[in-house]
C-alpha positions in Angstrom: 24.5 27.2 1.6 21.5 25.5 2.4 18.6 25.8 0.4 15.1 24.2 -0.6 14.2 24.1 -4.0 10.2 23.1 -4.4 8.8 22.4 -7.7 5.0 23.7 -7.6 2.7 21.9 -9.9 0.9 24.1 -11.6 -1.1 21.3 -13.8 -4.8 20.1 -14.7 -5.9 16.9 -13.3 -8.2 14.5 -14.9 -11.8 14.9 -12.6 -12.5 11.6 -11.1 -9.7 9.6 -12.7 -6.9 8.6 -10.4 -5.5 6.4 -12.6 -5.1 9.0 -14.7 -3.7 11.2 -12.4 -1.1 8.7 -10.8 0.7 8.8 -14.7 0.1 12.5 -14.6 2.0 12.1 -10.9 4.6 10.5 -12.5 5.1 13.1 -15.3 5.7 15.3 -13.3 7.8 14.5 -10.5 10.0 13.4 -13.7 10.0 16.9 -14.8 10.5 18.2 -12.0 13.4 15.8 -11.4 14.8 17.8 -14.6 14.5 20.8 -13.4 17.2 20.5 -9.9 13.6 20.2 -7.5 14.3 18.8 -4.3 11.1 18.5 -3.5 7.2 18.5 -5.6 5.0 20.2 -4.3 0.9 19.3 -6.2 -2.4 21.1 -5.6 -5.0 19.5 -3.1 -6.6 16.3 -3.3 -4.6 15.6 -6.5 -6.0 12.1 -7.2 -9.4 13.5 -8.4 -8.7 16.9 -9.2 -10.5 17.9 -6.2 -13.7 17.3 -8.8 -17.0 16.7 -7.1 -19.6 13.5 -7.8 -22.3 15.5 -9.6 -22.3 18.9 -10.4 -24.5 20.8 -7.9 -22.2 18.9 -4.5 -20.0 21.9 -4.0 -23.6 23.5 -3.1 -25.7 20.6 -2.0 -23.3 17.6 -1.1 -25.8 15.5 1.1 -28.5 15.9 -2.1 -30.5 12.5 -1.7 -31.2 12.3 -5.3 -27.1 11.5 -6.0 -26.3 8.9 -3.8 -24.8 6.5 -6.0 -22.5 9.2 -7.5 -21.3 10.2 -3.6 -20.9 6.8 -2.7 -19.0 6.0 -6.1 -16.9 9.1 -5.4 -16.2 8.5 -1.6 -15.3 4.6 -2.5 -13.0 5.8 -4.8 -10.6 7.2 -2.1 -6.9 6.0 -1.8 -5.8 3.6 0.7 -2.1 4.1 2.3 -0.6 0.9 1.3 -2.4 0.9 -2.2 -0.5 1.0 -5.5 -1.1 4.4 -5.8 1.2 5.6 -3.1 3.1 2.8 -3.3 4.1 3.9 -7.0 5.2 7.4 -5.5 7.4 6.2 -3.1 8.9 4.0 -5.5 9.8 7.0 -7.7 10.7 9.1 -5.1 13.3 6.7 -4.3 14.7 5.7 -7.8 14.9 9.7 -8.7 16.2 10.5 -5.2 13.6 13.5 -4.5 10.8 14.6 -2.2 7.4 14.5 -2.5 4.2 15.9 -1.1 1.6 14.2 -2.7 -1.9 14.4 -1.7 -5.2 12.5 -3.1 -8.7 11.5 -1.0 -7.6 8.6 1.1 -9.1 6.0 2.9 -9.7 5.5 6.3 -11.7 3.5 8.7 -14.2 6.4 9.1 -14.9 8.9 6.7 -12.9 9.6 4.2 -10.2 12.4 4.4 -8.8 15.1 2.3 -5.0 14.3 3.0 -1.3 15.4 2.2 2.0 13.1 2.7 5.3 14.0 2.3 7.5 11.1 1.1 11.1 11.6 1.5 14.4 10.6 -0.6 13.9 6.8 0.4 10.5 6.5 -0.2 9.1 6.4 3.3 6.4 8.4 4.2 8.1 11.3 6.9 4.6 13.2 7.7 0.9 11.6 6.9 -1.7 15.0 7.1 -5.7 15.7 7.3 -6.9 18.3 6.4 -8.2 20.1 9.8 -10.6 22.9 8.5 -12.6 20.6 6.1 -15.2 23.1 4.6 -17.9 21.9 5.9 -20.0 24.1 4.5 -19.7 22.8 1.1 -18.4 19.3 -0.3 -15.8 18.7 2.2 -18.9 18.0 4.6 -18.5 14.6 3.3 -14.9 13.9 4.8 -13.9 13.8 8.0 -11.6 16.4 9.5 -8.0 15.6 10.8 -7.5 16.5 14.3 -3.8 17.3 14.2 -0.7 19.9 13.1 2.7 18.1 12.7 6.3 18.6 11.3 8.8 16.6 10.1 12.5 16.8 9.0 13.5 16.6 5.2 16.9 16.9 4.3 17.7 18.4 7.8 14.7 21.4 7.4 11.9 21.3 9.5 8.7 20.9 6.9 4.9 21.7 7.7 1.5 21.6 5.8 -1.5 23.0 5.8 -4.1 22.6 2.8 -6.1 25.2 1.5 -9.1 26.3 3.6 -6.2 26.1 6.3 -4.6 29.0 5.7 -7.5 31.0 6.4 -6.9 30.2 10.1 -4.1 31.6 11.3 -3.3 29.2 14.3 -2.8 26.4 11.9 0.8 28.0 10.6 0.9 29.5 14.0 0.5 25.9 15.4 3.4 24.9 12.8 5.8 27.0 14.0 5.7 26.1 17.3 6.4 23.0 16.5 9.3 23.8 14.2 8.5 24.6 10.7 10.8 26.1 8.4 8.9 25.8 5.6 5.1 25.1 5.8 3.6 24.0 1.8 0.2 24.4 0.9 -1.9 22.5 -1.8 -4.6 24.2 -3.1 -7.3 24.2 -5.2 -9.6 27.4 -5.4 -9.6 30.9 -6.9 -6.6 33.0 -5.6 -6.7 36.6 -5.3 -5.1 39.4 -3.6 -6.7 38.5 -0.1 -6.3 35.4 -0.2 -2.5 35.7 -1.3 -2.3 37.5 1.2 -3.2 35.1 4.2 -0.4 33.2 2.8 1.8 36.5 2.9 0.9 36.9 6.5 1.3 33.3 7.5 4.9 33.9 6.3 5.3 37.0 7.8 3.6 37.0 11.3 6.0 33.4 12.0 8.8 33.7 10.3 8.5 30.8 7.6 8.5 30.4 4.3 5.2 29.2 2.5 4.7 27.2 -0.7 1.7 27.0 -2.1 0.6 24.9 -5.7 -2.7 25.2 -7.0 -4.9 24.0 -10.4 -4.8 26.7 -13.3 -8.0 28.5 -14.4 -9.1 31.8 -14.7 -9.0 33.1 -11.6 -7.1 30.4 -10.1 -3.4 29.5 -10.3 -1.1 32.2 -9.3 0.6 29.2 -7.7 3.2 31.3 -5.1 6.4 31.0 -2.6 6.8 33.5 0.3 10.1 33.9 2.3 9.3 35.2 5.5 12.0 37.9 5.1 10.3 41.2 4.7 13.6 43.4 6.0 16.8 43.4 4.8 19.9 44.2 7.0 19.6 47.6 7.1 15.5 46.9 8.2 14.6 48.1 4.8 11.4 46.5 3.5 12.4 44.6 0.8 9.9 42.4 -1.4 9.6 38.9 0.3 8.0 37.4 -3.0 10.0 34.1 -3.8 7.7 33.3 -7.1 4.3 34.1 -8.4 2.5 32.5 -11.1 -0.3 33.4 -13.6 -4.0 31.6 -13.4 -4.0 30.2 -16.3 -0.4 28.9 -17.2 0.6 25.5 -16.6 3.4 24.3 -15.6 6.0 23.2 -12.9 7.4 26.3 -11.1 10.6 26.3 -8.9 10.6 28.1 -5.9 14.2 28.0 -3.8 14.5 28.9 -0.3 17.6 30.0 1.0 17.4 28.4 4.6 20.8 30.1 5.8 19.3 33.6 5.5 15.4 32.1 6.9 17.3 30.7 9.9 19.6 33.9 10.5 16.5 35.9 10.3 14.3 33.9 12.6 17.5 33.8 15.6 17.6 37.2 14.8 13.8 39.3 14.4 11.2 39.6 16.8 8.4 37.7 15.5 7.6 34.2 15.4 7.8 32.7 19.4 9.7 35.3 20.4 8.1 37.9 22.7 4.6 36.4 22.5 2.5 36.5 25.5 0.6 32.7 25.7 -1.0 33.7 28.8 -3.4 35.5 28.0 -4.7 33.6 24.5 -6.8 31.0 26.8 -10.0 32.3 24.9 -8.5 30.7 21.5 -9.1 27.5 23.1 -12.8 27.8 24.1 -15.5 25.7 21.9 -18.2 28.4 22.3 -19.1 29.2 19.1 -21.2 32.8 19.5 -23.4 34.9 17.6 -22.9 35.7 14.8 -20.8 33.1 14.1 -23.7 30.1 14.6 -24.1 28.0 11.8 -26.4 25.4 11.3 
């Protein structure tokens, strides 16, 4: 039987420490190590706790009077080859386990909010942006990644897409078409029954399983795994929860797809690529951006 078992990290960072967080990193992949994962899973933008540079930025990130705190913070981002990720890989090979870390990293633009998956020998299989930055908010300060991809871990097909991502629905749409199995989604805001949801339907609507980790807090948490199997044999709805946190418990949570009974079900059910109609979705493609969806 084949089967993915992905420990969600359901832990506080340090804000703005990423030293701190790198030993935090190492913690617990070590834990999760102990507990059979195959691959760790950690909330978005990990090596600063997704914390902003003053306090008002989630509101007001281009305020003029904090520019040495947004340059401090954006300085602070992680390069690829740095001893941050280098330290990662180095574990993931001497404990023979997957990781998809993620942290602020460096490029030769703006910085980006970004997610890597490292495999079983250390090497970096897929290297993601975050595409729908919220730009109406801190994120405005990052630039946006311009690209879905997939890659192959332990022969299934993996995807991610972080946060604010899942609120689109082409972006796991996008992922399946290219392959994914499995699509995993850092995270770092308040979860909710709507907002569970999306990540419900993501699953649903394509046929994959999602994995999502995300801080604790009030409000926040509920750190969750959706199998995409929502029928059972005898087309039966039957529950497709995998796992579903609290808010405010920390802790590393195992969530284990069964990829036998995902594959079976996606050679077998109708949604997914199956019967849709491409044709006629030319409009998702258009840049017009139309009342009353103008921002400034």
């Amino acid at each position: 039987m084949v089967t993915l078992k992905v420990a969600l990290v359901q832990q506080q960072a340090v804000p703005n420490d990423k030293e701190a967080n790198l030993n935090l990193s190492i913690k617990y992949i070590k834990e999760a190590h102990r507990k059979g994962a195959d691959l760790v899973l950690f909330p978005e933008m990990w090596s600063n706790g997704y914390a902003p540079p003053f306090e008002t930025a989630f509101d007001e990130p281009m305020d003029a009077g904090f520019e040495e705190e947004r340059t401090r913070w954006l300085a602070d981002a992680v390069a690829r080859d740095s001893a941050y990720v280098t330290t990662l890989r180095k574990l993931a090979k001497e404990l023979n386990i997957g990781v998809c870390a993620t942290y602020l990293s460096k490029t030769k633009q703006k910085p980006q909010n970004t997610a890597i998956i490292i495999d079983r020998n250390g090497e970096i299989i897929l290297d993601y942006a975050k595409v729908h930055t919220c730009d109406f908010s801190l994120e405005a300060l990052l630039q946006s990644g311009d690209e879905f991809n997939v890659c192959e871990f332990d022969g299934i097909k993996l995807g991610v897409m972080i946060c604010y991502d899942r609120e689109f629905p082409e972006s796991a749409r996008v992922l399946m078409l290219k392959g994914a199995e499995i699509i995993l989604v850092p995270n770092a805001c308040d979860m909710n029954p709507a907002r569970l949801n999306q990540l419900n339907s993501r699953a649903f609507e394509n046929m994959v399983g999602v994995a999502m980790a995300n801080y604790p807090g009030e409000k926040w948490g509920r750190s969750t795994a959706f199998s995409p199997i929502v029928f059972d044999e005898n087309e039966d709805y039957r529950d497709n929860t995998i796992i579903e946190t609290d808010d405010v418990s920390e802790g590393i949570f195992i969530a284990e797809f069964n990829l036998d009974e995902i594959r079976s079900y996606r050679e077998n059910e109708t949604w997914g690529n199956a019967y849709r109609k491409p044709q006629t979705y030319t409009d998702l493609i258009s840049l017009d951006v139309k009342e009353p969806f103008k921002r400034n």
